[in-house]
N, C-alpha and C positions, 0 to 999 in steps of 0.2 A: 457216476454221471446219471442224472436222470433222464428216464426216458418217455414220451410221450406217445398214448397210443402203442405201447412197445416199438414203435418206429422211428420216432424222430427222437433223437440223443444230444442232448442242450450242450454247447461248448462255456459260450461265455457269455453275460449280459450286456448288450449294446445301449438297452436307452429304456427309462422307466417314467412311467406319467401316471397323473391320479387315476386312470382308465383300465391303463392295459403298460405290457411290459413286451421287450422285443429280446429276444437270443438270437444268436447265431447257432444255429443247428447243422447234422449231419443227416441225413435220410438214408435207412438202412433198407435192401429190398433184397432182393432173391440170387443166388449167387454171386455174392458178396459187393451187390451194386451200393454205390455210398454218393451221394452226393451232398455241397453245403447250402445250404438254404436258409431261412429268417425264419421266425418262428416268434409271432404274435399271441399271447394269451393275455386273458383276463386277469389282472392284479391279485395276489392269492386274498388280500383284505377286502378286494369288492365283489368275490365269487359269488355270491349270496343276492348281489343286487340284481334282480328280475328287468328290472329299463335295459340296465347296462350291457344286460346279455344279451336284450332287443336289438340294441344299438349296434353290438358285433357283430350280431349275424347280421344284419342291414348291410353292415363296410362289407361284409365277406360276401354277399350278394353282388351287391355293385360293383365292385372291384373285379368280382370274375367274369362280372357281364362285358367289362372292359377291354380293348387289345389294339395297346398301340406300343410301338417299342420307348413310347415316351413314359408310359404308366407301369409303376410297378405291377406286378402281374400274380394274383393268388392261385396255388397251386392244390390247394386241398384246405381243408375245414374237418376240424371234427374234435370229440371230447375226451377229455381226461379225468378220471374220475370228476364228471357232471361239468368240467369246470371247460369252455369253449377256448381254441385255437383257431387262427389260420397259419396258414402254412403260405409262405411269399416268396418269389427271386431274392436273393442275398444280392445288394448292390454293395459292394467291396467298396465303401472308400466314406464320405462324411457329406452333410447337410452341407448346402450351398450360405446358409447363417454361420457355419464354422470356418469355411474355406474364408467367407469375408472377414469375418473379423482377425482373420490371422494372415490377412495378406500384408502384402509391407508396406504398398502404399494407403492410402484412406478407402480403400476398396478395390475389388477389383476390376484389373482391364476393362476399359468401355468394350470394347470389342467383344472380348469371353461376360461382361456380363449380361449384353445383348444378345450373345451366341444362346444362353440359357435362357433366358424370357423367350427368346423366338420356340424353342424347344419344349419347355413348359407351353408356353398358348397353344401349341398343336398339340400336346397334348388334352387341355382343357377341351379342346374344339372336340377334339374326338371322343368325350366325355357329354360336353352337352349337345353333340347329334347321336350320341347311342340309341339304339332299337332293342325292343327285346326279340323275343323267338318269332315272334307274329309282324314284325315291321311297328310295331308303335314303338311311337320317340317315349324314351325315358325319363326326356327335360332334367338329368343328372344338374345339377350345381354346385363343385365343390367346398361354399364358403369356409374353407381356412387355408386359401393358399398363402402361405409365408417361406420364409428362404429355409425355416425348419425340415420343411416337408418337401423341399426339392432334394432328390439324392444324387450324389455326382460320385464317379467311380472313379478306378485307377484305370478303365480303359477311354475312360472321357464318355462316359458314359450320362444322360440327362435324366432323371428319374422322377416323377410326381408320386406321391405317397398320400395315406393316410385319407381316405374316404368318410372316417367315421362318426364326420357332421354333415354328410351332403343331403344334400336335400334330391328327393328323386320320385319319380312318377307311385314305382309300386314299394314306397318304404312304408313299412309293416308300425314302427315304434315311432309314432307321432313326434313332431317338435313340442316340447315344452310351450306353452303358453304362456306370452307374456317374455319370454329370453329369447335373446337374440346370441346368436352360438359363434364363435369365434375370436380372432385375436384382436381388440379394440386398436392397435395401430395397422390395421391392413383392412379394417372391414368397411364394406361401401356404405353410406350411409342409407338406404333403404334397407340395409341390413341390419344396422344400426338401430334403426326404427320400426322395424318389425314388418318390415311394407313388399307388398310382390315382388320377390327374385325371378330371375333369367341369368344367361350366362355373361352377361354384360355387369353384375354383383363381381364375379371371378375376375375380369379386368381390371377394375378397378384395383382389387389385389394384386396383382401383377403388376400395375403399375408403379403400388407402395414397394413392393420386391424388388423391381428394379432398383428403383431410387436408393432401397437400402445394402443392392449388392455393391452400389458402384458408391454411396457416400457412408453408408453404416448406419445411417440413420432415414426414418420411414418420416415421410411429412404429414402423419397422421402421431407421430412423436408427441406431440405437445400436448398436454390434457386439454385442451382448448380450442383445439383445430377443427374438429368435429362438431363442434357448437356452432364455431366460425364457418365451418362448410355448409350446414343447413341451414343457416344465416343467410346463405349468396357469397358470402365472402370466400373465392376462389383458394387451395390450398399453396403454402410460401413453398417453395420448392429451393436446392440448395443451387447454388450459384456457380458451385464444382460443376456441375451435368454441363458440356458441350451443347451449344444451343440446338443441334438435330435433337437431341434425348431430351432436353429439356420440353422440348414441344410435342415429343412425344408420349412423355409422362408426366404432362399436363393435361392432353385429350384424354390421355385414361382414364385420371382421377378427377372428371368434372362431377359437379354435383348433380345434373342431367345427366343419366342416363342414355338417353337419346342422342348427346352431343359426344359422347363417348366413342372408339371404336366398336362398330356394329358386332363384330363376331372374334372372339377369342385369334381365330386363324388371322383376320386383318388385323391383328398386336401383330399379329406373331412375323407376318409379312413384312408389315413395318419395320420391324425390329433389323430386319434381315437388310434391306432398303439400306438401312445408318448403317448397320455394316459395311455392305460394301464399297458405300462413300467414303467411308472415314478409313477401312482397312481392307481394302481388296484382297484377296487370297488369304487371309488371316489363318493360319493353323489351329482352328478350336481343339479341335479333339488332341492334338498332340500341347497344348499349351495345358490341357483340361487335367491329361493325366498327369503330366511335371507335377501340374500345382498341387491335386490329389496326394500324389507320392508323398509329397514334403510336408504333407498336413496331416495325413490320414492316420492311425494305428498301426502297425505292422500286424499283418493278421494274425489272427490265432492257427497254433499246432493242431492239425489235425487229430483225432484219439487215436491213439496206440490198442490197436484190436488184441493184443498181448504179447509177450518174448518172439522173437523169434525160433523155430522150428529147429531142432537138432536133427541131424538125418539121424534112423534108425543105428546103421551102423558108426559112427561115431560115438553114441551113447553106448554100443557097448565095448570099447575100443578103450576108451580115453581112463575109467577106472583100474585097467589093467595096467597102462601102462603108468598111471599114477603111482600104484603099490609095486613094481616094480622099482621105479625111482628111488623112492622112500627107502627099499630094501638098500639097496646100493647106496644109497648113500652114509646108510646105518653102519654097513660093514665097509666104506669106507674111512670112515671116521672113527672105527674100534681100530684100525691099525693104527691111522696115525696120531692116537691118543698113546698107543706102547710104543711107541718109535719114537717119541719127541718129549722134553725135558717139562715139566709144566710151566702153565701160563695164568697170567691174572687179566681180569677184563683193564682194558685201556679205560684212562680217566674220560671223563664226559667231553673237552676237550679235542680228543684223539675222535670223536667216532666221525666217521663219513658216512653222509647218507647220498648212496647211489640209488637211484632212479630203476625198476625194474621195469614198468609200463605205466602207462595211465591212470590207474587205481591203485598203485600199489608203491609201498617203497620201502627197500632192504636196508638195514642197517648191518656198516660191515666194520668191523671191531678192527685197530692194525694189533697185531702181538706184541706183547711189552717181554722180552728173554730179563730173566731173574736169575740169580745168581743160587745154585744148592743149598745155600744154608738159610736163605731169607725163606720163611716161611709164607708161604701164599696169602694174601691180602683175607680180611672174610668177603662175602659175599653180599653185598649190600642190599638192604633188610627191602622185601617187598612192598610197595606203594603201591596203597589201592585209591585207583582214580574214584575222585568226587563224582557222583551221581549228576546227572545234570540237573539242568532246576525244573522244576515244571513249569510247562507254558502257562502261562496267564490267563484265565480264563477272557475270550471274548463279551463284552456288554452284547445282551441283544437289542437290534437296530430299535433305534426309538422310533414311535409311531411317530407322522408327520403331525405337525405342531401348529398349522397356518390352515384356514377356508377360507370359502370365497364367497362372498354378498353381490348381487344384482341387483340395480338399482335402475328404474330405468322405466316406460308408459308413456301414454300420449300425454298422459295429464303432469308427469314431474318432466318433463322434453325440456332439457336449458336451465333445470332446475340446479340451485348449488348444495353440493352434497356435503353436509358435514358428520364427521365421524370422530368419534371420542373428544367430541368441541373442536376441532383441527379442518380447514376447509380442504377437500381431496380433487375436486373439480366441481366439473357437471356432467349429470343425466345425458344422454343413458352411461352407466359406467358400470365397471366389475374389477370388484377391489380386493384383492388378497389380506387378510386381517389374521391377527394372532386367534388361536382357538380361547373364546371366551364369553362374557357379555360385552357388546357395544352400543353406546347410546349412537344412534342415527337421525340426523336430523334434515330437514329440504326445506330450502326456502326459493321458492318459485320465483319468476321472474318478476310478478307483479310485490314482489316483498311480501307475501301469504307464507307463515312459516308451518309447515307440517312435521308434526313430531314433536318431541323425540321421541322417537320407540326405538325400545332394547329388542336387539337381533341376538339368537342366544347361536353364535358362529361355531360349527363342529370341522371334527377333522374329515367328516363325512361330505363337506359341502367342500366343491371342486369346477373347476371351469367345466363339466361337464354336467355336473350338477348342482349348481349353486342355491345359498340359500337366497329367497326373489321377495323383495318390495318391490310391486310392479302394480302402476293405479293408472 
């Protein structure tokens, strides 16, 4: 097992992104204290990238400045030969995007998915009123809340995650210029377009979350919506939502800002509001972990610190009485080899295999009585078992095969993107392409066509870093 900082001892790998990669860990401390933990580091192939290690310590800043039981909670930071970690609460159980898509009906319970948005927004709240040490506001803004980064446990537990695009008062590794950071079906359109955030951006999100716990699909889905939203044209929302939620997650996701819920906390109240309309007393936390259980992993084994202990004296007891045995049984079996007529081993047929214990099992011969003049059988000629084969050797994992293009400025806004001749949408957009050349081309609204220019796409360019035409 490896171990990090000689302290933290990795079990098993939970979830890997172009960024960073997360374990499940064990925390080993001072008379034999062990606890399980998460355990976030830096992808071993982007160790070397200088932003991205800006970027981590930024999320492991923020994150610790943080403390609501809604937000995961960093417990330590620190390096492994050069290469950064944090160290996080282990939230037992799977992302609020796995639980939906694997519920049975077209998503989950209005109720429990209300129960989570209400849960999530207080968490965001308690994000964008953070202070540091001196009382200044933070103005923390998480842009990328998605159902990914909601964690839900087997105790019905709510969990916001992953800081490590927020935007914040004293974040040390600038935003990229020109890119807009986050998931194109959740992000608010001033996000979109590169314009002032507040935490009313983070609603918005929330809002697309809901709509995609309870239908599976985000009304920012369409390549087209987003165009259609900075337009004026209001987003189609699904026709499943109960009309409370439907008008609830249509204030969210307006194109004004302003006409939005004022503060992450008023979602979150709302949220609570339908609830109890619609399901009074509702059992969240006991519906939360049922659903968890039936969805989640069965956890991993904890490490086996080694054998268990022999007491001193049984170690030196139990040889004695082994070689004792042996003896006796040796001079048991020379009498009754001279007292008894000879015998031939039973054909294959005859043999009975009894059971000695759990690892072990006796094969017991019955005696075939021969008659004095039949000469004894021979002894059938040893057989040496085949060697086994050798395992196969493992491929090593291929490098990833896919980057990511930005496309996107005041000046291509609504512009239509074409890629390898093939129209993919419109501007602003971030498009996953195979690693290679691609011709890119943009034809503006007024029919101006720009381009084509070859993007030369690496495995190196990633939603956190992408390669950017941005005018």
């Amino acid at each position: 097992m490896t171990r990090l900082a000689g302290k933290y001892e990795l079990i098993r790998l939970l979830g890997r992104g172009g960024m960073a990669e997360v374990w499940e860990a064990v925390a080993h401390g001072e008379s034999g204290f062990r606890r399980r933990v998460a355990v976030k580091r830096i992808a071993p192939e982007r160790a070397a990238d200088a932003q991205l290690a800006g970027l981590f310590v930024d999320e492991a800043r923020v994150s610790s400045a943080l403390h609501h039981p809604n937000v995961v909670s960093v417990v330590d930071f620190g390096l492994d030969d050069g290469v950064a970690f944090q160290v996080m609460e282990l939230v037992d159980g799977v992302d609020a995007g796995r639980l939906a898509s694997q519920a049975a009906g077209p998503g989950l319970p209005v109720p429990l998915a209300l129960g989570i948005a209400a849960r999530v927004g207080r968490a965001l709240h308690a994000a964008h009123t953070a202070t540091d040490e001196r009382g200044a506001p933070l103005q923390v803004v998480h842009r990328d809340v998605s159902p990914q980064n909601v964690l839900l446990s087997r105790r019905g537990e709510v969990k916001l995650s992953d800081f490590g695009i927020a935007r914040w008062q004293h974040r040390t590794e600038p935003t990229l210029a020109g890119v807009a950071r986050g998931k194109p079906s959740y992000m608010a359109p001033e996000q979109a377009t590169k314009g002032d955030l507040d935490g009313r951006a983070d609603v918005f999100s929330l809002g697309c979350t809901l709509h995609v716990l309870i239908t599976r699909t985000s009304p920012l889905g369409d390549e087209n919506a987003l165009v259609d939203l900075l337009a004026g044209v209001p987003l189609e929302l699904s026709p499943a939502l109960p009309p409370a939620v439907g008008a609830l997650v249509a204030r969210a996701v307006q194109r004004d800002r302003n006409a939005r819920f004022s503060t992450a906390l008023a979602f979150a109240e709302a949220c609570e509001a339908v609830v109890e309309a619609l399901a009074p007393g509702y059992p969240f936390e006991a519906t939360l972990s049922a659903m968890v259980a039936a969805c989640a992993p069965p956890p991993a084994a904890p490490p086996i610190a080694g054998p268990p202990r022999v007491p001193a004296m049984r170690r030196r007891v139990w040889p004695l009485a082994v070689v004792a045995a042996a003896l006796a049984a040796g001079l048991v079996g020379l009498a009754l080899s001279l007292s008894r007529p000879p015998q031939v081993q039973a054909p294959a047929d005859d043999l009975v295999f009894a059971p000695l214990d759990a690892d072990r099992t006796a094969v017991v011969t019955r005696p075939v009585a021969v008659a004095p003049e039949v000469s004894p059988a021979p002894a059938p000629m040893p057989v040496t078992p085949k060697p086994p084969a050798p395992a196969a050797p493992q491929p090593p994992r291929a490098p990833p095969r896919t980057g990511v293009i930005a496309v996107g400025g005041e000046r291509f806004l609504r512009a239509e993107v074409f890629v390898d001749g093939r129209s993919v949408g419109f501007a602003p957009q971030q498009l996953e392409v195979s690693v290679g050349l691609h011709p890119v081309e943009l034809v503006l609204p007024g029919g101006e066509r720009v381009g084509p220019r070859v993007l030369a796409v690496g495995a190196q360019h990633t939603e956190v870093s992408p390669l950017r035409w941005v005018e």
